[in-house]
DSSP file (Angstrom, degrees, kcal/mol; ACC not computed):
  #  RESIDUE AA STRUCTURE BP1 BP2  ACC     N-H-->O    O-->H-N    N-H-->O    O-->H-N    TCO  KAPPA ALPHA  PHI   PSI    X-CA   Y-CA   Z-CA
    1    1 A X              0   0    0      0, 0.0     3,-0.3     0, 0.0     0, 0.0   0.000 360.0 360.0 360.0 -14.9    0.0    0.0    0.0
    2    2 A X        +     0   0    0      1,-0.2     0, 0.0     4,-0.0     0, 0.0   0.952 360.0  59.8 -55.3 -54.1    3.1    2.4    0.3
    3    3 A X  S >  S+     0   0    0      6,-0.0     3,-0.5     3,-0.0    -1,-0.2   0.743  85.1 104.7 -51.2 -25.8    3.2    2.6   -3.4
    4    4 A X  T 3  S+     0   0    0     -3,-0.3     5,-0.1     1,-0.2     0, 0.0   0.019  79.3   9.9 -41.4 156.1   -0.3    4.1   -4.0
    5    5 A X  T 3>  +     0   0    0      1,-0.2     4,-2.1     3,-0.1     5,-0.3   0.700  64.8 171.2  37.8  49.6   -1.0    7.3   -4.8
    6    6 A X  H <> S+     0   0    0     -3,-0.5     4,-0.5     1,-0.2    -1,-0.2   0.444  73.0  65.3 -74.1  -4.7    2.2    8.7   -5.5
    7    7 A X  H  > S+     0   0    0      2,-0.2     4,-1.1     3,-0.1    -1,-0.2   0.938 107.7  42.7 -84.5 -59.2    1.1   11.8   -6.8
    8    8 A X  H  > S+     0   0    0      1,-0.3     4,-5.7     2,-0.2     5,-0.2   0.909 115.2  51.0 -37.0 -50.0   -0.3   12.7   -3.1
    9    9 A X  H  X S+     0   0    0     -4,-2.1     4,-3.5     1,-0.2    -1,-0.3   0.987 114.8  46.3 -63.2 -50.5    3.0   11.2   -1.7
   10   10 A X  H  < S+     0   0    0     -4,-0.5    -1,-0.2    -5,-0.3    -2,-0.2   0.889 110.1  47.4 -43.3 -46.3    4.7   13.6   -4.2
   11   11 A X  H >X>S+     0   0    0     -4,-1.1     5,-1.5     2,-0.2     4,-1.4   0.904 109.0  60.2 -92.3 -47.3    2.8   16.7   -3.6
   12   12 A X  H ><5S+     0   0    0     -4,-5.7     3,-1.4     4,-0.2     5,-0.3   0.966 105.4  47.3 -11.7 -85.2    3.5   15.9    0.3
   13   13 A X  T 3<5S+     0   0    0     -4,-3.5    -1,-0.2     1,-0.3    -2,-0.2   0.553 111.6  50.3 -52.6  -2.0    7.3   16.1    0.0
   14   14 A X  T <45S-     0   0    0     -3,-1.1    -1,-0.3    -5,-0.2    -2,-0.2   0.923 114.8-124.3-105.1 -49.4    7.1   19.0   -1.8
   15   15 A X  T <<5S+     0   0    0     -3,-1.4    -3,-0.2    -4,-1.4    -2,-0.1   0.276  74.6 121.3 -88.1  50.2    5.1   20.3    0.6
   16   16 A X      < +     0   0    0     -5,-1.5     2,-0.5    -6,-0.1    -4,-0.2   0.216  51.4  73.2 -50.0 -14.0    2.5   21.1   -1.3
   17   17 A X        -     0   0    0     -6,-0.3     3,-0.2    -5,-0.3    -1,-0.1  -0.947  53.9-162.8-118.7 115.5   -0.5   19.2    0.2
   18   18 A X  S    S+     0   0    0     -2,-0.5     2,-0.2     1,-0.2    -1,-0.1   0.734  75.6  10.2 -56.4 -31.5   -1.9   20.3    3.5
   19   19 A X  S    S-     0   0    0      0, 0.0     2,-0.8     0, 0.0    -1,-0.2  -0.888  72.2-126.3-163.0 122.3   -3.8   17.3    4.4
   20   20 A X        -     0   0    0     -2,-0.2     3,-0.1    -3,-0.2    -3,-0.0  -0.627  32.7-125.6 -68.4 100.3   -3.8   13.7    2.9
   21   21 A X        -     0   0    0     -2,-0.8     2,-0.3     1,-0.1    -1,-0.1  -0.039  15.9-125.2 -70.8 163.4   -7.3   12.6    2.1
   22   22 A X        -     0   0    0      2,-0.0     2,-0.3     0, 0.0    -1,-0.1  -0.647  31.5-176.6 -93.2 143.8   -8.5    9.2    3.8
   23   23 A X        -     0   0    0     -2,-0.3     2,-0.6    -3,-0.1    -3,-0.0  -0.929  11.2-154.8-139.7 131.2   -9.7    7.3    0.8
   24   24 A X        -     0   0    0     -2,-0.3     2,-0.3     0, 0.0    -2,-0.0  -0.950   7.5-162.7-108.6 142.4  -11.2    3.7    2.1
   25   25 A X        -     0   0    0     -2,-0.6     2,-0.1     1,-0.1    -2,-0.0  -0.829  25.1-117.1-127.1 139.9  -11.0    0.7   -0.8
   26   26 A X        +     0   0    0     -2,-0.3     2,-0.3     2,-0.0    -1,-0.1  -0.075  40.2 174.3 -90.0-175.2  -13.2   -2.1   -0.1
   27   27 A X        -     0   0    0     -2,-0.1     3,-0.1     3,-0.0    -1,-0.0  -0.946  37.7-121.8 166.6 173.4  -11.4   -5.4    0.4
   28   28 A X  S    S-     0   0    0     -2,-0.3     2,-0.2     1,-0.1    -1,-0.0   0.783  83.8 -12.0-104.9 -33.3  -12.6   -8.9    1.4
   29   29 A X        -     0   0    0      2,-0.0     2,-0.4     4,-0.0    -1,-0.1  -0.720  58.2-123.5-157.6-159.2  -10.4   -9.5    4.6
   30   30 A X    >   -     0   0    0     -2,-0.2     3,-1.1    -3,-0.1     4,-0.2  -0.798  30.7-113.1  22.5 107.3   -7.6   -8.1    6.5
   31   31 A X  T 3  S-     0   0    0     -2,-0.4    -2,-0.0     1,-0.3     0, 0.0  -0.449 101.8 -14.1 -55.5 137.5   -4.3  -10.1    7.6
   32   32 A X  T >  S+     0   0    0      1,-0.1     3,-0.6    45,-0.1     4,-0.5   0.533  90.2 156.9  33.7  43.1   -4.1  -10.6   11.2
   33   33 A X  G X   +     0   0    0     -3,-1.1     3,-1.5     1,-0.2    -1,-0.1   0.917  66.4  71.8 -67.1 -32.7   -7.2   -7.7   11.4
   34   34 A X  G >  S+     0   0    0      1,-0.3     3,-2.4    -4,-0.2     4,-0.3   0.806  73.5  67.5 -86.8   4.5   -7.8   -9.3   14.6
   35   35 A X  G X  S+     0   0    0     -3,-0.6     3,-2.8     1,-0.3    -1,-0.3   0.900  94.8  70.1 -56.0 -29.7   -4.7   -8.2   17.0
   36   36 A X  G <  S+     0   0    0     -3,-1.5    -1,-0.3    -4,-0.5     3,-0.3   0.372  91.1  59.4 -95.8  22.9   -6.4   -4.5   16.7
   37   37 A X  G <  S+     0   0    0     -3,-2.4     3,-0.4     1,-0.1    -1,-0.3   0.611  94.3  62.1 -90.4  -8.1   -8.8   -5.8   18.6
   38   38 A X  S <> S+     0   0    0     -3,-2.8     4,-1.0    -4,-0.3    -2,-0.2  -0.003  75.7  86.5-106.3  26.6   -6.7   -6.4   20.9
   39   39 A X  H  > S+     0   0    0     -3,-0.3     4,-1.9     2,-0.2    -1,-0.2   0.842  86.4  61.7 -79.4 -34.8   -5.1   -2.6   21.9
   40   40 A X  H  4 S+     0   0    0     -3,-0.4    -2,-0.2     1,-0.3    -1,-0.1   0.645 109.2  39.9 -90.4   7.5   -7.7   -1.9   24.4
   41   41 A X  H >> S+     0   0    0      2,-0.1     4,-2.2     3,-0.1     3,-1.3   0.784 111.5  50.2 -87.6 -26.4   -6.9   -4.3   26.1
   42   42 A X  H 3X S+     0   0    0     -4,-1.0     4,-0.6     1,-0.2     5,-0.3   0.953 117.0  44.8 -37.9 -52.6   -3.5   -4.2   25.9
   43   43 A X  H 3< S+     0   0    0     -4,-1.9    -1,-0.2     1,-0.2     5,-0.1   0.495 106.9  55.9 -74.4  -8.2   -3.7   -0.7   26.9
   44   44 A X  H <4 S+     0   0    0     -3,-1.3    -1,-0.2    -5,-0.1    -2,-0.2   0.602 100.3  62.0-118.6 -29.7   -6.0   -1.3   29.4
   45   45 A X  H  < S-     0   0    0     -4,-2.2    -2,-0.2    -3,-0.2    -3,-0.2   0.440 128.7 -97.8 -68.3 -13.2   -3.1   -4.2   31.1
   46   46 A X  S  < S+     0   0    0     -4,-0.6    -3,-0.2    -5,-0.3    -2,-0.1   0.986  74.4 158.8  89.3  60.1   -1.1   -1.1   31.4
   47   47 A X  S    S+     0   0    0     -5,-0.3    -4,-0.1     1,-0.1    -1,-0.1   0.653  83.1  44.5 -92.8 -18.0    1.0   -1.8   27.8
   48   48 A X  S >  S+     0   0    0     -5,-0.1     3,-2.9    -6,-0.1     2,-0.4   0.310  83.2 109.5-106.7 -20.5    1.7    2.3   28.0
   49   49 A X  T 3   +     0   0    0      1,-0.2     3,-0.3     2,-0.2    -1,-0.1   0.279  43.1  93.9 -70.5  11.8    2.6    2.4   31.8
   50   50 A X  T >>  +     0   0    0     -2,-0.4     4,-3.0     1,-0.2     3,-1.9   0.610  68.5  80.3 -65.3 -26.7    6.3    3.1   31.4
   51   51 A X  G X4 S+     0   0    0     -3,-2.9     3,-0.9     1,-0.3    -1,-0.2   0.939  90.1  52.9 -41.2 -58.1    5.5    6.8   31.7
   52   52 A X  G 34 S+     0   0    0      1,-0.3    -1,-0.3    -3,-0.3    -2,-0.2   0.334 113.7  34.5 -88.0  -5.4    5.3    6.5   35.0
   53   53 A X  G <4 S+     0   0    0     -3,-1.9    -1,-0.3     1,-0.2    -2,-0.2   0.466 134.3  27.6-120.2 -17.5    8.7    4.8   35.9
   54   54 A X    <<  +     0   0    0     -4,-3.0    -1,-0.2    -3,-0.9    -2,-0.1  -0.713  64.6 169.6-154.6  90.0   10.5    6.7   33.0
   55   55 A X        +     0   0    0     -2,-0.2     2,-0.3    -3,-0.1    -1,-0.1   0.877  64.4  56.4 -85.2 -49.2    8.9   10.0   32.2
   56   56 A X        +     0   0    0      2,-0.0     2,-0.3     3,-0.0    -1,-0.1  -0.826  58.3 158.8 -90.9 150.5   11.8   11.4   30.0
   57   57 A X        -     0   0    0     -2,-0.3     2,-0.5     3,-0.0    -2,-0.0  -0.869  42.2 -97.0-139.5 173.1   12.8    9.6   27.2
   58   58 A X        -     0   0    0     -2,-0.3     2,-0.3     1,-0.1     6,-0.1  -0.795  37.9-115.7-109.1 140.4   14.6   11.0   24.3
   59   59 A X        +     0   0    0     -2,-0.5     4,-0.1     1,-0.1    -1,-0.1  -0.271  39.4 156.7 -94.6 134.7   13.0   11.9   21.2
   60   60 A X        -     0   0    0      2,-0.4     3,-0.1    -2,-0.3    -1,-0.1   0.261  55.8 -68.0 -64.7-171.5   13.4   10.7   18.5
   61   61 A X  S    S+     0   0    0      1,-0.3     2,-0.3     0, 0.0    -2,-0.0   0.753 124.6  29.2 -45.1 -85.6   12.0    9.8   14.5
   62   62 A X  S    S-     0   0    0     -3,-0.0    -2,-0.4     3,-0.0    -1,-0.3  -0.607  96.8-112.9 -98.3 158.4    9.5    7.7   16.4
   63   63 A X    >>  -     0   0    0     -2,-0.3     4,-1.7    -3,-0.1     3,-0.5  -0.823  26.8-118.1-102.6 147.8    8.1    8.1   19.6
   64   64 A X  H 3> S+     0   0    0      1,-0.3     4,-1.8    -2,-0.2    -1,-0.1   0.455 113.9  62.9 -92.4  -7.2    9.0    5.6   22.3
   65   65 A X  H 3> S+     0   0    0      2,-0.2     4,-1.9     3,-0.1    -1,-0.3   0.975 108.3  46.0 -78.4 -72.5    4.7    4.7   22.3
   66   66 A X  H <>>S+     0   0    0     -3,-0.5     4,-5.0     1,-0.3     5,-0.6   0.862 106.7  50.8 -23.9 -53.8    5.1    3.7   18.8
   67   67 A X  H  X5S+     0   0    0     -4,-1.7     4,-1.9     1,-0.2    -1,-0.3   0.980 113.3  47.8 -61.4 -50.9    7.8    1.8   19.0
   68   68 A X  H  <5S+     0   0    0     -4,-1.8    -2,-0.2    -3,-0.3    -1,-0.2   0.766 113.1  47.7 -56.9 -23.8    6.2   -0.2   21.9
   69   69 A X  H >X5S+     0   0    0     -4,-1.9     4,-1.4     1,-0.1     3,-0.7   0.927 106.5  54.5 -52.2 -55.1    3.2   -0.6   20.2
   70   70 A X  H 3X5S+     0   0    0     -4,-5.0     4,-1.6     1,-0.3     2,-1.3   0.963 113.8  46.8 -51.5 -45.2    5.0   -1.9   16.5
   71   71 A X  H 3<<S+     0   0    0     -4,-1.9    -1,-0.3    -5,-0.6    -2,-0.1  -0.291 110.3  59.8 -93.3  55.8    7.0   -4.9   18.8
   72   72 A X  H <> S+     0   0    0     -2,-1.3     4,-2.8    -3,-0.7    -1,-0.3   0.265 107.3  35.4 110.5 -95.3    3.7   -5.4   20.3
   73   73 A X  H  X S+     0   0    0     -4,-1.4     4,-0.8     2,-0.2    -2,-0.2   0.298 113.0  65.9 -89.9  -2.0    1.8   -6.3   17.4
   74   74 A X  H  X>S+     0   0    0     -4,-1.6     5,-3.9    -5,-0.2     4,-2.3   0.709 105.3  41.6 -45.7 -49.6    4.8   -8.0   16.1
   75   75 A X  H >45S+     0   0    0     -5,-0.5     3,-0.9     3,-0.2    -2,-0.2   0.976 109.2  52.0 -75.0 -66.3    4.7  -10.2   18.5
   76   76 A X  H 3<5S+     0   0    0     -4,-2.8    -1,-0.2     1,-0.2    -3,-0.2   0.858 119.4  48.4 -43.1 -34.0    0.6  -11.1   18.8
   77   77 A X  H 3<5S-     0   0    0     -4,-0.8    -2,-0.2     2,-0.1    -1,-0.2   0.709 112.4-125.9 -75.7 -27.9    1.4  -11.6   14.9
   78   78 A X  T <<5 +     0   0    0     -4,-2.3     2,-0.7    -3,-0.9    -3,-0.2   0.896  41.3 173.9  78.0  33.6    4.6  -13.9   15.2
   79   79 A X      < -     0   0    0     -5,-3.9    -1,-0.3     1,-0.1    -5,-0.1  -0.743  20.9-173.7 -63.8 107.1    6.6  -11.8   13.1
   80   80 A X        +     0   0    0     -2,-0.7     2,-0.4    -3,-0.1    -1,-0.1   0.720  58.0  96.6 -87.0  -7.5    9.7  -13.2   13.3
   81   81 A X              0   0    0      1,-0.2    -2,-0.1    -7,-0.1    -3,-0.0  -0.633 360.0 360.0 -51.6 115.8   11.4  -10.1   11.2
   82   82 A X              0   0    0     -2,-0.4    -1,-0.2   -11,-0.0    -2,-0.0   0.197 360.0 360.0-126.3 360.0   12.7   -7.9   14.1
């Protein structure tokens, strides 16, 4: 799906586009759709709760919620790619 819409992606870098429309395309199933059913609970088991033991962290690209989230769903998926 990265490759899509490359004019948008184009007009982005340039920074020519203010805001990336949502476009939704119909499709038949999802791979592994159901692990995103499974952030509120994760999040609700306190997946995010590092704040509280390490309140700065250093920024980054990505932010250190992301990152736990991606190895996460990694994981629920059995992605063995690290």
């Amino acid at each position: 799906m990265g490759a899509t819409r490359v004019d948008l992606r184009l007009a982005a870098a340039k920074g020519e586009l203010d805001v990336n429309p949502v476009i939704f395309e119909a499709c038949q199933s999802v791979p592994y759709g159901g692990v995103l059913f499974l952030l509120p609970f994760l999040l609700a088991q306190g997946l995010l709760t590092y704040r509280t033991y390490y309140p700065q962290r250093e920024r980054g690209y990505y932010s250190f919620d992301m990152a736990i989230l991606t190895v996460s769903f990694m994981y629920l998926c059995r992605n063995k790619n690290h």
